[in-house]
C-alpha positions as CSV (number, residue, x, y, z in Angstrom):
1,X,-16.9,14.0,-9.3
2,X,-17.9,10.7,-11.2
3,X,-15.9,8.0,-11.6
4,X,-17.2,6.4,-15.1
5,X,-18.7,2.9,-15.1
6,X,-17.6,1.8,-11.4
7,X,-20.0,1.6,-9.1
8,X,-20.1,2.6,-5.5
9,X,-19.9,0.6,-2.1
10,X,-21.3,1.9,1.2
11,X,-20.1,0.3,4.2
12,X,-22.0,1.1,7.6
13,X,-19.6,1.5,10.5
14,X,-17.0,1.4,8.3
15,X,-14.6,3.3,10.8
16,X,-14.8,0.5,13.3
17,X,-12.7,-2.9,13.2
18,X,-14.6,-5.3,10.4
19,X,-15.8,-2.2,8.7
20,X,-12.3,-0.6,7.9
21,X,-11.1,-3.9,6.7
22,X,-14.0,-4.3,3.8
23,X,-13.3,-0.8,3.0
24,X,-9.7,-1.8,2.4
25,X,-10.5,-5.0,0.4
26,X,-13.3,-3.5,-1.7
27,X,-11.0,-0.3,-2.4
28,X,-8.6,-2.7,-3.5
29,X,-11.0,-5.0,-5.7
30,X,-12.1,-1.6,-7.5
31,X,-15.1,-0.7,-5.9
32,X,-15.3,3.2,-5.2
33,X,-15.9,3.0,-1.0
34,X,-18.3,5.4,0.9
35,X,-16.8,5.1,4.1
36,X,-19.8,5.7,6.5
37,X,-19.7,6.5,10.0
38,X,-21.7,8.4,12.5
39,X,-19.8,9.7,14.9
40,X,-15.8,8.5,14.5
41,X,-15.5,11.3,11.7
42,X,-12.0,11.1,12.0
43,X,-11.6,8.1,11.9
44,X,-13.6,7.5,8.7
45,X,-11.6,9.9,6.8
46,X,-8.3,8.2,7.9
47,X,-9.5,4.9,6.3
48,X,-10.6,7.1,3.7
49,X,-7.3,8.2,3.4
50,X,-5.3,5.4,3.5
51,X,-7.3,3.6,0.8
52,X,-6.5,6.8,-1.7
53,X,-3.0,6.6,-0.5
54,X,-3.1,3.0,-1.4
55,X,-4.5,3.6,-5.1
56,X,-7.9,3.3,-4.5
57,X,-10.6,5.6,-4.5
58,X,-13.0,6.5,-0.9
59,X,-14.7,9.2,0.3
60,X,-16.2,9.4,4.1
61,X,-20.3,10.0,4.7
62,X,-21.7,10.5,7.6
63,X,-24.8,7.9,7.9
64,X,-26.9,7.9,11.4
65,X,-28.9,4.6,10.3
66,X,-31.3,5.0,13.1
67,X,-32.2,8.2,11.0
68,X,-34.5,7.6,7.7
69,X,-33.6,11.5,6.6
70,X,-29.9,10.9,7.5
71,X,-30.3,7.4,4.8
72,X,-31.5,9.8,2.7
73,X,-28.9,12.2,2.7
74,X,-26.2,9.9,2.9
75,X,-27.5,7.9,-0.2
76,X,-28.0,11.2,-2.0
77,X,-24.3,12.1,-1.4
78,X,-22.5,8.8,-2.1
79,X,-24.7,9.3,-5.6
80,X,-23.6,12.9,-6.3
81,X,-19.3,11.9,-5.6
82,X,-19.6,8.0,-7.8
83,X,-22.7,7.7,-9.7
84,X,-24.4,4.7,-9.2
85,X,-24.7,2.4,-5.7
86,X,-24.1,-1.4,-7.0
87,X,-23.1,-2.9,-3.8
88,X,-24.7,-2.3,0.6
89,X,-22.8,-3.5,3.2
90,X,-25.1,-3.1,6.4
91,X,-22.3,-3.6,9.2
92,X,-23.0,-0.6,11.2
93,X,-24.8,-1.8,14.8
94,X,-24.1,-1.4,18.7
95,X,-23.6,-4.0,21.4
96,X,-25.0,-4.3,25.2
97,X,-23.7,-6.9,27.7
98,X,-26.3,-6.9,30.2
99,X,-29.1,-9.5,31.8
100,X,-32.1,-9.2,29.7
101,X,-34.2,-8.7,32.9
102,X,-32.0,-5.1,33.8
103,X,-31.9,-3.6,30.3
104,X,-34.0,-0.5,29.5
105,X,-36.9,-0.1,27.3
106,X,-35.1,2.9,25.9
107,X,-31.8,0.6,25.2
108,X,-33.6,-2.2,23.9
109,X,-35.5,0.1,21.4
110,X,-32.1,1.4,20.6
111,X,-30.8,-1.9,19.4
112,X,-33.4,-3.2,17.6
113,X,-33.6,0.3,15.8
114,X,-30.0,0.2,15.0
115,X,-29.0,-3.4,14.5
116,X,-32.0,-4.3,12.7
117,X,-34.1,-1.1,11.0
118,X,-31.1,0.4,11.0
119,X,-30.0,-2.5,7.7
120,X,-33.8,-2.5,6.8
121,X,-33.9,1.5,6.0
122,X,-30.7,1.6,4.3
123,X,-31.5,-1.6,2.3
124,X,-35.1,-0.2,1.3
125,X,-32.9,3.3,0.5
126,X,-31.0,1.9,-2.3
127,X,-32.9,-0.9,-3.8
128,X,-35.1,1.7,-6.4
129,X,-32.2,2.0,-8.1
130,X,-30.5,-1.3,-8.2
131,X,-33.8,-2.6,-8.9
132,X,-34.5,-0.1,-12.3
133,X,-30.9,-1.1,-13.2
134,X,-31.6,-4.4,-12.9
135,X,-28.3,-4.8,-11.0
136,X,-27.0,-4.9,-7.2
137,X,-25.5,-6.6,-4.2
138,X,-26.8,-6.1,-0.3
139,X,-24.4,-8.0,2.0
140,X,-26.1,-7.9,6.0
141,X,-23.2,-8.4,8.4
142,X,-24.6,-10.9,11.3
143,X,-23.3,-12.3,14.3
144,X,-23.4,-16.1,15.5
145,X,-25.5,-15.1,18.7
146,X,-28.0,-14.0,15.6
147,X,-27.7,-18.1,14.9
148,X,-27.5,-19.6,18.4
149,X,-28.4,-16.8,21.1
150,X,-25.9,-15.3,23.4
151,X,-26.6,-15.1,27.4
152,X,-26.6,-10.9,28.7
153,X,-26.8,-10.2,24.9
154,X,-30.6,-11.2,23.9
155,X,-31.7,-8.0,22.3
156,X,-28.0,-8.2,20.1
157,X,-28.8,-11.9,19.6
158,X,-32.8,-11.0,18.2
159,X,-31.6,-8.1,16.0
160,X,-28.6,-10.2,14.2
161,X,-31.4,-12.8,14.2
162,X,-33.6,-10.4,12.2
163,X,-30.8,-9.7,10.5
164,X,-30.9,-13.0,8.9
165,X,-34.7,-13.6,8.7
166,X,-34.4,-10.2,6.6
167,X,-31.7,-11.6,4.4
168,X,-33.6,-14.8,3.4
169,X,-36.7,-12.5,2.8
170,X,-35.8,-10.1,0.7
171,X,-33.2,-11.6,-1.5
172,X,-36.1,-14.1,-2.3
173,X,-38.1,-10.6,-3.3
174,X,-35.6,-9.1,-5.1
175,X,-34.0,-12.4,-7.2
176,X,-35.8,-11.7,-10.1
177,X,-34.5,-8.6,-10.5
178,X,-31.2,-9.8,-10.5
179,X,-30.3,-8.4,-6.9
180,X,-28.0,-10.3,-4.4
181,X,-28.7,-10.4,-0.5
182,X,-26.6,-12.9,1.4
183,X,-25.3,-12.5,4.7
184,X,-22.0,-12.9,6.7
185,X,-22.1,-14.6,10.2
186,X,-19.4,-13.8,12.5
187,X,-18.2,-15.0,15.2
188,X,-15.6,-14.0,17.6
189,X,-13.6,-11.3,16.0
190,X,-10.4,-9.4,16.7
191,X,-11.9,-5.4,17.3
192,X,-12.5,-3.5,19.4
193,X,-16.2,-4.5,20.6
194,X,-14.5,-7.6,21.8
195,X,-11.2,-5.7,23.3
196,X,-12.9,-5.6,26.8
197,X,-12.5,-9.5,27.2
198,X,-9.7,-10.0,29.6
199,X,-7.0,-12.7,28.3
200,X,-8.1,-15.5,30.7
201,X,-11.8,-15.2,28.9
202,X,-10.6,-15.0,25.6
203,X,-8.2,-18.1,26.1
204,X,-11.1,-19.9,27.1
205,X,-13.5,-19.1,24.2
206,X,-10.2,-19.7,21.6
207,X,-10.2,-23.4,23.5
208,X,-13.9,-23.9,22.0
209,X,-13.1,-22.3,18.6
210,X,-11.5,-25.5,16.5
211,X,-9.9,-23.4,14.1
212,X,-7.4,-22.2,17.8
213,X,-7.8,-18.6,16.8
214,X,-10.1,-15.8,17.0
215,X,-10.9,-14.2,13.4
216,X,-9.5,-11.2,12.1
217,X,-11.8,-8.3,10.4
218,X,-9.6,-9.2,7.3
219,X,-11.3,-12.7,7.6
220,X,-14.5,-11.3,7.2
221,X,-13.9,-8.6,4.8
222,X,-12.7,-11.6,2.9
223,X,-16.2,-13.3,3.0
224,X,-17.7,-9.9,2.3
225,X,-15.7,-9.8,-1.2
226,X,-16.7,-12.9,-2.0
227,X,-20.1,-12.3,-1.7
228,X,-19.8,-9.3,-3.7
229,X,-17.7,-10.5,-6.9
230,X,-20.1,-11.7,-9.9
231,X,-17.6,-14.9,-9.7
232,X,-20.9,-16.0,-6.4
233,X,-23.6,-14.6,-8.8
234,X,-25.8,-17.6,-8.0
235,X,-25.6,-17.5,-4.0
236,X,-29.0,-15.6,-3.0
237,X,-30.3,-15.5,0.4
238,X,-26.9,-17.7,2.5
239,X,-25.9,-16.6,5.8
240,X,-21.8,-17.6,5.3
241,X,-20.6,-18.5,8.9
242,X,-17.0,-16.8,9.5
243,X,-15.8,-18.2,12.7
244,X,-13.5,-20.9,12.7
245,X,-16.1,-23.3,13.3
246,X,-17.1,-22.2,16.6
247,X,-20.7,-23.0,16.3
């Protein structure tokens, strides 16, 4: 079914904490949400659900990004339910806490295929079309360690790094034909990749965080709307730091 002159939004991992919430706020600024996950299916199509419940209008995809034929399909598929894809948001990634020294070659392939190639395929996947229609938005979800480097998370830190070298690079590319790549920096946020702090840790790192909280996906789905409203048409290539002024 098509949905007339709206466009479609893809959101990677967006059954997980920061991806559910800019499914939510996109739903509810109009866009029609692909909900993408690759294994949480149920998940996905609760989100999916409540958005529709809510008024708006979603659908969940499955979308392995470490998979160029999976991209494919998935693309293919959000296309065939809404039309047209006018806005990416690469969020989808893993995490590993773990010296640099102990982690696998296998692992750290796995990261840097996921965090990084993962936005790089899926980006490169829908750009044709923004690019013929002269019209588009890419938003690259990044993390402060991308920024500053985390301790026992190096390969995380260099693929959120690449995340933003990417950004700067290809919206520069892709300006003249009036395509948007910015980025969102986050910092310490309320889901579930985070849950396994206990409260001792967590009150310390607040104590460094000025703001005195630690952000809420809602905080960054709010940046992510931002970024994706024509109201920021003239922000290309910015990495928007969401974290309370941590860093």
């Amino acid at each position: 079914m098509l949905y007339g002159m709206k466009k479609a939004a893809i959101v990677t991992g967006g059954s997980g904490g920061i991806g559910s919430a800019v499914c939510e706020r996109l739903a509810a600024e109009g866009w029609l949400t692909a909900v993408c996950y690759n294994n949480d299916k149920s998940s996905a199509e609760s989100i999916a659900e409540k958005i529709r419940a809510n008024g708006g209008t979603a659908e969940a995809f499955r979308c392995d990004i470490s998979s160029a034929e999976s991209i494919q399909q998935c693309v293919e598929s959000v296309k065939k339910s809404f039309g047209g894809i006018g806005l990416l948001v690469n969020n989808g990634g893993i995490a590993d806490i773990n010296l640099f020294t102990s982690i696998s070659d296998e692992r750290l392939t796995e990261i840097i295929n996921i965090d990084l190639l993962g936005a790089m395929r899926l980006s490169r996947a829908v750009l044709p079309d923004m690019i013929r229609e002269h019209s588009g938005v890419i938003i690259n979800i990044s993390s402060v360690w991308g920024e500053c480097g985390a301790s026992c998370e190096v390969a995380y830190s260099a693929a959120k790094a690449g995340i933003i070298g990417f950004t700067k690079a290809l919206a520069r590319e892709v300006a003249p034909s009036n395509v948007r790549v910015n980025c969102v920096s986050c910092g310490l946020i309320d889901t579930k990749m985070n849950g396994e702090l206990s409260k001792a840790d967590l009150d310390a790192v607040i104590e460094d965080i000025p703001a005195g909280r630690i952000g809420t996906p809602q905080d960054a789905a709010n940046a992510v709307a931002f970024l994706a409203d024509e109201k920021s048409s003239y922000i290309q290539g910015q990495v928007i730091r969401v974290d309370g002024c941590w860093i």
